[in-house]
C-alpha positions as CSV (number, residue, x, y, z in Angstrom):
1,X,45.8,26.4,-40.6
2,X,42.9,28.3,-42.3
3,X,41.3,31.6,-41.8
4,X,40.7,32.2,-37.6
5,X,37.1,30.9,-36.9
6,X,36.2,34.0,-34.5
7,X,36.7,35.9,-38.5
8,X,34.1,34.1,-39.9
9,X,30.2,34.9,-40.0
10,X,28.1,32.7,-38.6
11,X,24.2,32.6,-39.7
12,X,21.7,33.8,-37.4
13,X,19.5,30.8,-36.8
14,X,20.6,28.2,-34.7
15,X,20.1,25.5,-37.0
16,X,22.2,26.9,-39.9
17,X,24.8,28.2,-37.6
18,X,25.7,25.0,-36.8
19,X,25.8,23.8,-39.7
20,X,28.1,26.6,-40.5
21,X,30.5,25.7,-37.6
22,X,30.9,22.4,-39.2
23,X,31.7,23.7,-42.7
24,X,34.3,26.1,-41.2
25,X,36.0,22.8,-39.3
26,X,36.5,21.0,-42.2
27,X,37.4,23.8,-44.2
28,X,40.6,24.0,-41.3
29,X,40.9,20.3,-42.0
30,X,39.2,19.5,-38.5
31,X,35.9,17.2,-39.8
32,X,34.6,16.0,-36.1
33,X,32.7,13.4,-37.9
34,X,36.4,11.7,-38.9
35,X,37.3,11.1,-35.0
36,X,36.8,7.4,-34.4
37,X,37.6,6.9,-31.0
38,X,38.5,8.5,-27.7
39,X,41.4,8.3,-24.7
40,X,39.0,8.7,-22.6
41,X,39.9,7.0,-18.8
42,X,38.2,8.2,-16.5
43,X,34.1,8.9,-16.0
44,X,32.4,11.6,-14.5
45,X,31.2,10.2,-11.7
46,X,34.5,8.3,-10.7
47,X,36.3,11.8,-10.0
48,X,34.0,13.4,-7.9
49,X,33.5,9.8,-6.1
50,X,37.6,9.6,-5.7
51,X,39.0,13.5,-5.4
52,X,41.5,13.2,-2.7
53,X,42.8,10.0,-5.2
54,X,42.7,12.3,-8.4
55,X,43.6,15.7,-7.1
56,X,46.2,17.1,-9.4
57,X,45.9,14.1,-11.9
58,X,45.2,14.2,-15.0
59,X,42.6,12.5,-16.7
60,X,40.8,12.4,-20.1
61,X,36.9,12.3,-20.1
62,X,34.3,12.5,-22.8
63,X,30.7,13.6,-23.4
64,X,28.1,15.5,-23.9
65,X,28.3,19.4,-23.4
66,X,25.4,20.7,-21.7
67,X,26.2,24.1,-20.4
68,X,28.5,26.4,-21.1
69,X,29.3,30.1,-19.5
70,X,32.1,32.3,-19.1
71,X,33.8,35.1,-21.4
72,X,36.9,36.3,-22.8
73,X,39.6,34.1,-21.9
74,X,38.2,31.5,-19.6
75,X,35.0,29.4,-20.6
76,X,33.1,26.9,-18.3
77,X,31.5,23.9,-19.5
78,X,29.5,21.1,-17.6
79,X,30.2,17.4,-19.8
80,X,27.9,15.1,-19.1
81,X,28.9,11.0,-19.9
82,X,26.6,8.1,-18.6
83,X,27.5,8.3,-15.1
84,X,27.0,11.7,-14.2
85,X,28.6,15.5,-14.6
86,X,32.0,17.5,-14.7
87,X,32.8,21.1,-14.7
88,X,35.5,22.1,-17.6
89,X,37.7,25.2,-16.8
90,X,39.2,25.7,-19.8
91,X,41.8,29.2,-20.9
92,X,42.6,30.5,-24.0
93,X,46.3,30.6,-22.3
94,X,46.2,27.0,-21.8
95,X,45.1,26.0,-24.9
96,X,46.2,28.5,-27.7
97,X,44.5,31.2,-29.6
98,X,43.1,28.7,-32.0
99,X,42.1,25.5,-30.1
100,X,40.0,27.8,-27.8
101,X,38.6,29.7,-30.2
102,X,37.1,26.4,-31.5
103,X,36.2,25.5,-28.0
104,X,34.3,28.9,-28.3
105,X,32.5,27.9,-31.0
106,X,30.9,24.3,-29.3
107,X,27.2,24.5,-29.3
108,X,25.4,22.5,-26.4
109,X,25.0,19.1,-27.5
110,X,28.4,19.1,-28.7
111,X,30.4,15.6,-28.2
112,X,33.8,16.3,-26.9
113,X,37.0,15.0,-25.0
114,X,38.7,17.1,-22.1
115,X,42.4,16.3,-20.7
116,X,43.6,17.9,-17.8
117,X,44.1,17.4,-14.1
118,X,41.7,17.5,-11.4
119,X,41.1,20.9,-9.1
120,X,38.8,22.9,-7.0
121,X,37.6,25.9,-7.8
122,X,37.7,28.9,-5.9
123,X,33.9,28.0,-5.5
124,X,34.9,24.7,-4.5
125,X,33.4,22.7,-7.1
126,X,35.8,19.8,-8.7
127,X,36.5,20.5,-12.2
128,X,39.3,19.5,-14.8
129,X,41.3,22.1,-15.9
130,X,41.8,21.3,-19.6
131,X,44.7,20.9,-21.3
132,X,44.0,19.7,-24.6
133,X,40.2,20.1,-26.0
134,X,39.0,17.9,-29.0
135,X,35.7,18.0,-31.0
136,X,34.8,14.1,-31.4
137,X,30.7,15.0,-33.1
138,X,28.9,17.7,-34.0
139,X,25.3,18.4,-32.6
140,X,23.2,20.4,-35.2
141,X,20.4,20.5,-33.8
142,X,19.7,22.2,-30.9
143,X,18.5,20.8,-27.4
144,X,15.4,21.9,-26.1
145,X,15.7,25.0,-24.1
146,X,17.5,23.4,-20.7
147,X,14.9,25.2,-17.8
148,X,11.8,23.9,-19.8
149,X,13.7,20.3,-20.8
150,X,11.7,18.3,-22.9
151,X,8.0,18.1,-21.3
152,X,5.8,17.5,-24.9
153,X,5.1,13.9,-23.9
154,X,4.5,12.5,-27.6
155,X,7.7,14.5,-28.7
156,X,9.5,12.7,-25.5
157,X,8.1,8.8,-26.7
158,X,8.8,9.9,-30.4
159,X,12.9,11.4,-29.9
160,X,13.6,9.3,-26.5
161,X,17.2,10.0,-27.6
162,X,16.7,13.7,-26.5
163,X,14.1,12.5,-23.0
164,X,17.4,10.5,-22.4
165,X,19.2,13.6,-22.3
166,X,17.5,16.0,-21.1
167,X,15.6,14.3,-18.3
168,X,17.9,12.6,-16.0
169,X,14.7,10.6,-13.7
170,X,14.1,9.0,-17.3
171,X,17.8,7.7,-17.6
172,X,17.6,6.4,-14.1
173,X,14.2,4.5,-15.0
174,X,16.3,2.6,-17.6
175,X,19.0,1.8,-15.6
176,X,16.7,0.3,-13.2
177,X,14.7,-1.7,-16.1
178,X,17.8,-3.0,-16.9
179,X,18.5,-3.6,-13.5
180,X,15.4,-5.6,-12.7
181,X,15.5,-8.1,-15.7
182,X,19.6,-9.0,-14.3
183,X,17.9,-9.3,-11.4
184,X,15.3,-11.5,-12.5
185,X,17.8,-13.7,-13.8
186,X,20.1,-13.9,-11.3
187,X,17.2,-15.2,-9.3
188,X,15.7,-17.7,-11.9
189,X,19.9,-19.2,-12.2
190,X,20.3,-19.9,-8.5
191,X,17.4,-21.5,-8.7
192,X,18.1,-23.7,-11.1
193,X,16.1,-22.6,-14.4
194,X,17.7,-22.6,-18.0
195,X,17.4,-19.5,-20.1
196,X,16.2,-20.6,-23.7
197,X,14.9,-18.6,-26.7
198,X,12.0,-20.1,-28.7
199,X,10.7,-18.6,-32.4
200,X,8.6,-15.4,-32.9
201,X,7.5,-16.2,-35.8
202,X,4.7,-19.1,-35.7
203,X,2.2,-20.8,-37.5
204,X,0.3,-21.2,-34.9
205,X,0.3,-18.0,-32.2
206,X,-1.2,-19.8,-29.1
207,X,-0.9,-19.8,-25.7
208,X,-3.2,-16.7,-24.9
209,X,-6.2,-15.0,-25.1
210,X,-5.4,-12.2,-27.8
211,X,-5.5,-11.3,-31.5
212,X,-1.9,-12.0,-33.6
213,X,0.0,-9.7,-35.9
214,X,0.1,-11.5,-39.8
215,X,2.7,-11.5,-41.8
216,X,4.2,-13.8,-45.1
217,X,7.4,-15.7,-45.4
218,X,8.4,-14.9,-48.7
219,X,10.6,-17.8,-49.5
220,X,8.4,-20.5,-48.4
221,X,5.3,-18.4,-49.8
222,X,3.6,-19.5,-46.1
223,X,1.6,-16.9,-44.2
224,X,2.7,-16.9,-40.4
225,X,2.1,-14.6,-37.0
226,X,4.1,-13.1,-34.4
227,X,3.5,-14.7,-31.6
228,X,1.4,-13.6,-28.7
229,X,2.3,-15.9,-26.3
230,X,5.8,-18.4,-25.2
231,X,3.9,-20.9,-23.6
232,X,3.7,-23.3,-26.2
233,X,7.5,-24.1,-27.3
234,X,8.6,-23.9,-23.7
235,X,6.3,-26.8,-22.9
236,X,7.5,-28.6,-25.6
237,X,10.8,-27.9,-23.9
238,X,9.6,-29.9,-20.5
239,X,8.1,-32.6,-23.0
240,X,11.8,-32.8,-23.8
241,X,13.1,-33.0,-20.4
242,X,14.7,-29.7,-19.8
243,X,12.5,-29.3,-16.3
244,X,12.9,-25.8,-15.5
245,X,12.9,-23.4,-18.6
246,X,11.9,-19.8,-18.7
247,X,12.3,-17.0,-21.8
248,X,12.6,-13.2,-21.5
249,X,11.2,-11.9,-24.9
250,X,9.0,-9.3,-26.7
251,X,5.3,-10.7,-27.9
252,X,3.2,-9.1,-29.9
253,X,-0.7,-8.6,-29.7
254,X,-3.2,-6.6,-32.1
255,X,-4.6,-4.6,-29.8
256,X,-5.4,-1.2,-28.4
257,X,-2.5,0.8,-27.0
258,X,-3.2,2.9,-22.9
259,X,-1.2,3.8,-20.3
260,X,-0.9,-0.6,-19.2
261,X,-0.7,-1.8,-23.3
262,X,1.4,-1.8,-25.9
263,X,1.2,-4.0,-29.1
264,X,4.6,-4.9,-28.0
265,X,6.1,-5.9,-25.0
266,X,8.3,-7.7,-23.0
267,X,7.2,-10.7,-21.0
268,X,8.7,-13.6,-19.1
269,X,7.1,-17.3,-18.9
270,X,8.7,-20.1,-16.6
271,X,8.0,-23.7,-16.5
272,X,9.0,-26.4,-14.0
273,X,8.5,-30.0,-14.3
274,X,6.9,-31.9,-10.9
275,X,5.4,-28.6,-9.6
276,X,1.9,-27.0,-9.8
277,X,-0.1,-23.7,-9.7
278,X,1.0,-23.3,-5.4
279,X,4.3,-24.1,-6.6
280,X,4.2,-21.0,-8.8
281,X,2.9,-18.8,-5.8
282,X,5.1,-19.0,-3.6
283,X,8.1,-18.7,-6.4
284,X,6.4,-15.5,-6.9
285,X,6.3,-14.2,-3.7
286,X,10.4,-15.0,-3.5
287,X,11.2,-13.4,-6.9
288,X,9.6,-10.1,-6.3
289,X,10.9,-9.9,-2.9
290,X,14.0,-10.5,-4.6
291,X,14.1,-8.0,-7.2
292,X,12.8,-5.7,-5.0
293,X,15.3,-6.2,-2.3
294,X,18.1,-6.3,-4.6
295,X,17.2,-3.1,-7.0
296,X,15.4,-0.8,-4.4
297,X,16.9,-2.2,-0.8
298,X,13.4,-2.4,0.4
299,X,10.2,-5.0,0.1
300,X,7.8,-1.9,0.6
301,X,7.5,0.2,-2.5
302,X,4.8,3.2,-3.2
303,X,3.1,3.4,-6.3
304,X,1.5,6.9,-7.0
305,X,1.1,7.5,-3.1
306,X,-0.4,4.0,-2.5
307,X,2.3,1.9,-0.2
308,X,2.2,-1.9,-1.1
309,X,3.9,-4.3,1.0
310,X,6.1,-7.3,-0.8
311,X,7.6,-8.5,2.5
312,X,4.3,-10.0,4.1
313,X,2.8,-12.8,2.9
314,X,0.3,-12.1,-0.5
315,X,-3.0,-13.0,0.3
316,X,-5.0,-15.6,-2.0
317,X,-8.5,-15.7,-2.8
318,X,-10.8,-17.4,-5.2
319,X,-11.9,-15.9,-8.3
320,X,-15.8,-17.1,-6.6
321,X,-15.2,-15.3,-3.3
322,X,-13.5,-12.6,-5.2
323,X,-16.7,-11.9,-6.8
324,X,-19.1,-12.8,-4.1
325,X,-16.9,-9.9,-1.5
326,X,-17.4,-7.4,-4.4
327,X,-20.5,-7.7,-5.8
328,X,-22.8,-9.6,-3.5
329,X,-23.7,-12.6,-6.0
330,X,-22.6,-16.2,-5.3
331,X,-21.8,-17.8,-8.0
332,X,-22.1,-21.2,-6.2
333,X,-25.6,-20.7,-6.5
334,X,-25.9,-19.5,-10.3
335,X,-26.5,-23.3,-12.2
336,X,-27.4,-22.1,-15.5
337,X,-26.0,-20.0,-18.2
338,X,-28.9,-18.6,-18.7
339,X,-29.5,-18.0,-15.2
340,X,-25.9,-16.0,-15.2
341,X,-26.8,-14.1,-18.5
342,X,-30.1,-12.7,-16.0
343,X,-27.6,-11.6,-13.5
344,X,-25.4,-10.0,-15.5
345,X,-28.6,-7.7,-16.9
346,X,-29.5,-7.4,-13.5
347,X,-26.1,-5.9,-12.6
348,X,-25.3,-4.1,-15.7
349,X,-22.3,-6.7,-16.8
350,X,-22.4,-6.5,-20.7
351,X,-21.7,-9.8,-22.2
352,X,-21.7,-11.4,-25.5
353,X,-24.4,-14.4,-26.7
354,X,-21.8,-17.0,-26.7
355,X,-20.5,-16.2,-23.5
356,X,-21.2,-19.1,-20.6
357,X,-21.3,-19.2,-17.0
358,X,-17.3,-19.1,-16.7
359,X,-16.9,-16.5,-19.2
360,X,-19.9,-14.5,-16.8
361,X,-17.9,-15.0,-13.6
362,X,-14.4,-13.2,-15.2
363,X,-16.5,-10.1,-16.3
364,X,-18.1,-10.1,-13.1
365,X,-14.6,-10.0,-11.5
366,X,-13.0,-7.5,-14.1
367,X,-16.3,-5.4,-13.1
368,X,-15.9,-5.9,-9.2
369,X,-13.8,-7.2,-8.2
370,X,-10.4,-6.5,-9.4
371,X,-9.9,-2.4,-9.3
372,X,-9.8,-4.1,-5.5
373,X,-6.7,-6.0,-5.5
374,X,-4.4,-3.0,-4.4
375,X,-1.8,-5.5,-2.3
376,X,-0.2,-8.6,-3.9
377,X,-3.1,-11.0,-3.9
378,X,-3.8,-14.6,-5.7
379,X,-6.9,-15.0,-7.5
380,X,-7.4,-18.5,-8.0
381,X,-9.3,-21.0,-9.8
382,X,-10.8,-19.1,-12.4
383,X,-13.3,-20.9,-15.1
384,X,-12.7,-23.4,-17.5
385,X,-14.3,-21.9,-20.3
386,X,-11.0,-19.2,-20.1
387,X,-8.7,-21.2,-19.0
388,X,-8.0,-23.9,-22.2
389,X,-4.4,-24.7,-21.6
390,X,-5.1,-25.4,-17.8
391,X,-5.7,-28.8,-15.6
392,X,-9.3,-29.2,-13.8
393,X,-9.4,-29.3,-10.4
394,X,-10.4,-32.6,-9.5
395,X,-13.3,-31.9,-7.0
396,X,-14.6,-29.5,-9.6
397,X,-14.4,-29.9,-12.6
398,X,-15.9,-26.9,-13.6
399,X,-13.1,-24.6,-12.2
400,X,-9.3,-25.1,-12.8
401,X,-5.8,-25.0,-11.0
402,X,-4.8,-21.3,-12.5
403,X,-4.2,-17.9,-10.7
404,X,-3.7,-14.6,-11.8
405,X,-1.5,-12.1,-9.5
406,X,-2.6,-8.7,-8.9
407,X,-0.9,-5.9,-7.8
408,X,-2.4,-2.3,-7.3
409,X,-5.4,-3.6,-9.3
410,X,-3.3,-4.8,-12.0
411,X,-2.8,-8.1,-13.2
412,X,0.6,-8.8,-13.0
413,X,1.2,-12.3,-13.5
414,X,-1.2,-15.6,-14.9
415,X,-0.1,-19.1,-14.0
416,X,-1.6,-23.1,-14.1
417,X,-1.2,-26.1,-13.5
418,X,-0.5,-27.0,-16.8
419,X,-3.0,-29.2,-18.5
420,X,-0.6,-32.3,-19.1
421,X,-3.8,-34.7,-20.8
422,X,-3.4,-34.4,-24.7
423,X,-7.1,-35.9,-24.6
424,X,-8.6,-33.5,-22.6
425,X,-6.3,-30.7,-24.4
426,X,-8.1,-31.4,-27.9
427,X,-11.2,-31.3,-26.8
428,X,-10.2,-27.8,-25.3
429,X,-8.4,-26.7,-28.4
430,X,-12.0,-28.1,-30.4
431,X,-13.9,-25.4,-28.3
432,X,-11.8,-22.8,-28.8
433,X,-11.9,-23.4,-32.8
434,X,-15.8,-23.2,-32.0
435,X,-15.5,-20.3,-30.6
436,X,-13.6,-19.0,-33.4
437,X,-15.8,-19.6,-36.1
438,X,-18.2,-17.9,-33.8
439,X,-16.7,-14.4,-34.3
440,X,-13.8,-14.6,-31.5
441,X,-10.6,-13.0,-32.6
442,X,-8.9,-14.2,-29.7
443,X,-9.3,-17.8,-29.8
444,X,-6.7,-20.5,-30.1
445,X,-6.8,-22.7,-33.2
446,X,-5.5,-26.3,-32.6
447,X,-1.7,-27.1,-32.6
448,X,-1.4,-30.4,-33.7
449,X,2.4,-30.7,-32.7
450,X,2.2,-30.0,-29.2
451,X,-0.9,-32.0,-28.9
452,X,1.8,-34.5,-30.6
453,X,4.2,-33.0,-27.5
454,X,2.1,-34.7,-25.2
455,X,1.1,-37.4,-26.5
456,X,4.6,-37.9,-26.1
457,X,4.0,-37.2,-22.7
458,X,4.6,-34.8,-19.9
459,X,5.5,-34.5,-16.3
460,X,3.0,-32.6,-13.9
461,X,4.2,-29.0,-14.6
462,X,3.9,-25.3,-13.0
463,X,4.0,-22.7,-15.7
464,X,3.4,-18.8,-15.0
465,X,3.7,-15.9,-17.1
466,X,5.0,-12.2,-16.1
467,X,4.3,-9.1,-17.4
468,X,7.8,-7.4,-17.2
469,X,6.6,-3.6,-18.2
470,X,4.1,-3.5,-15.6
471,X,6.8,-5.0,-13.2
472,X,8.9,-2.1,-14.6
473,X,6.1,0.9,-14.0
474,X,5.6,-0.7,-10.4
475,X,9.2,-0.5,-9.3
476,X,9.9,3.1,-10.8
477,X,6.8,5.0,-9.7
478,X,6.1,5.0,-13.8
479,X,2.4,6.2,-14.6
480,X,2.1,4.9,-18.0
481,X,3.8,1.7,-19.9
482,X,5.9,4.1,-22.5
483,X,7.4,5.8,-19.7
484,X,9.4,1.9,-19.5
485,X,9.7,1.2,-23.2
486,X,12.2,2.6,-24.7
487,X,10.4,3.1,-28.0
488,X,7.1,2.6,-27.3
489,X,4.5,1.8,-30.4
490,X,3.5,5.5,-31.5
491,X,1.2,6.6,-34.5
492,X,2.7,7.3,-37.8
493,X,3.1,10.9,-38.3
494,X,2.0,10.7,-41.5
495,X,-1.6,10.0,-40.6
């Protein structure tokens, strides 16, 4: 074996003395970095769950160290792996002058592997005594300092690697993420729906109200978009008889970034044949009492202090009564754009020259109205003129079968009736390319293959779209969308 490591200097700063620790391992023919695998059997959490089982049984386990105290011949370390924490009492009888003068030399962050059988301390904390010690990776770069953790929130979004690890609550929002979607699905299965993937790359990104990403395919020198929407392909999917479809997937939209919106995020759209928008409320109601039930135990959750209440029946509303509660204007009685345009100076509503009646009544309820839906609520039958992919209502042709969900003010979900007539859906894709060459970034351009789609023809159909992320923040307490992405869009550095 080479020199002893406790003979050998170690630098002064704590970036270069690791690097030194390294160097003197492989120098003893011990590279950490060459470990490929572990024996570990055992984790964490199972021993202090099953003590009276494991008592005086040895185990192996593997992790992270993250504190370590003690001096001269005995050394305590806490190992942290996924499921939880485990006190190490190792002894430099035990292991051998060498090995634990290695073990001496770990730095927090190190990844190791402990054998050795379960005990109590005197103090009466379970522990391993180890046996045999090996160094599997080397951390060389410190952790932040453990009392302070890591609290810089950009530095936290930018290394989530160390948030993971040195903020526990943020771990546990994860696993519950994670939890939620399997839930989700679980739910959508039993009830019948098939899980399909559709492209992200498109020619034409429809299906929303929102400006695309750009990009160019190379090998077929076409320019193409990320898509800001599912709606479209999973329609086609109905068209083709599938009846119940639904996709989990990220979409991507060129806009700004705040504590609710990320260029990128995760969102889930359903569709089910011989169904319509009431169809889609109540299936809403049942999956979030669902996923609630199943991932918290409980159909009454609190978000920042505010208690919402999943277990009674949401309350709907029209987008018209909406607006008429909250601002004190009917727009029943409004029968002119022009005479909406005078309201909206009246109340202080900006709005933009091409903007009609319809268009008047949303920003009247974005103004009012909506900071106002705190418990689950419906707001239905919104305006044609932003509702292009959704049927009219028959006694009103004006309005149309579509509701948003709300939830603590948010919009949560947006569903329709989905507009099923390919005549009436050209002449609604012809308006929005109108609107388009009036300046409107977020327009839809015409999609001549799914106006093909239903020419072929399709059943009467239900479709809704979630947003997962705000799902997410709801469930966890989370104040802010990165705080449920796991690498959330951040500013280049280099700016």
């Amino acid at each position: 074996m080479a020199d002893n490591p406790n003979q050998i200097q170690i630098s002064s700063d704590p970036v270069k003395a690791r690097y030194d620790k390294l160097n003197i391992l492989k120098e003893m023919g011990r590279n950490p970095f060459e470990e490929t695998t572990s024996d570990r059997d055992t984790m964490c959490a199972d021993i202090s769950e099953r003590f009276e089982e494991l008592e005086n049984k040895t185990v192996c386990i593997a992790g992270r160290v993250m504190s370590k105290r003690g001096k001269g011949k005995v050394t305590f370390l806490d190992v942290h792996d996924k499921s939880g924490k485990m006190q190490v009492f190792a002894k430099r009888d035990d292991l051998g002058d060498d090995e634990y003068a290695i073990l001496k030399r770990w730095d927090i962050g190190d990844i190791v592997e402990v054998k050795g059988f379960v005990f109590k301390t005197q103090m009466g904390e379970i522990s391993i005594h180890a046996e045999k010690v090996k160094l599997l990776s080397k951390s060389l770069q410190p952790l932040p300092e453990k009392y302070h953790g890591l609290t810089n929130t950009d530095l936290r979004y930018r290394q989530r690697y160390t948030d993971l690890i040195m903020n526990p609550e943020v771990k546990d929002t994860f696993i519950k993420r994670s939890q939620i979607i399997s839930s989700i699905r679980r739910f959508l299965d039993e009830q019948g729906f098939m899980e399909v993937e559709t492209p992200m790359l498109v020619a034409n990104a429809g299906g929303a109200a929102a400006r695309p990403f750009f990009t160019h395919f190379n090998a077929l020198d076409e320019d193409l978009k990320l898509r800001i929407s599912l709606e479209l392909y999973l329609k086609r999917l109905i068209v083709g008889g599938l009846e119940k479809v639904y996709e989990i997937g990220r979409v991507f939209r060129n806009e700004g970034v705040d504590t609710r919106h990320n260029p990128e995020f995760t969102l889930m759209e359903l569709y089910q044949a011989y169904t319509d928008y009431h169809g889609m409320m109540d299936l809403t109601e049942k999956l979030y009492r669902h996923v609630a039930q199943e991932v918290l135990g409980t159909t009454t959750i609190t978000y920042n202090g505010v208690e919402m209440d999943l277990g009674k029946p949401f309350e709907r509303i029209t987008m018209l009564d909406a607006v008429k509660k909250y601002s004190g204007v009917d727009f029943n009685e409004i029968n002119s754009d022009d005479e909406a345009k005078a309201v909206a100076k009246e109340k202080g509503v900006e709005f933009e020259n091409h903007h009609k009646k319809g268009d008047i009544l949303n920003l009247f309820f974005e103004e009012f109205a909506e900071e106002h839906m705190i418990q689950p609520t419906f707001v239905m039958d919104h305006p044609i003129e932003i509702s292009p992919l959704t049927k009219k209502k028959p006694e009103d042709p004006n309005y149309v079968e579509r509701f948003e969900f709300f939830m603590n003010g948010w919009e949560m979900a947006n569903a329709y009736s989905e507009l099923n007539d390919p005549i009436d859906q050209r002449e609604r894709f012809k308006a929005q390319e109108e609107l388009l060459a009036a300046g409107d970034e977020e327009a839809n351009t015409t999609d001549e293959d799914f106006l093909n789609a239903l020419e072929i023809g399709m059943a009467p159909t239900g479709g809704i779209g979630y947003g997962i992320d705000r799902m997410v923040m709801l469930l966890t307490d989370s104040p802010a969308i990165r705080d449920v992405l796991l690498f959330p869009t951040m500013k280049s550095l280099d700016k």
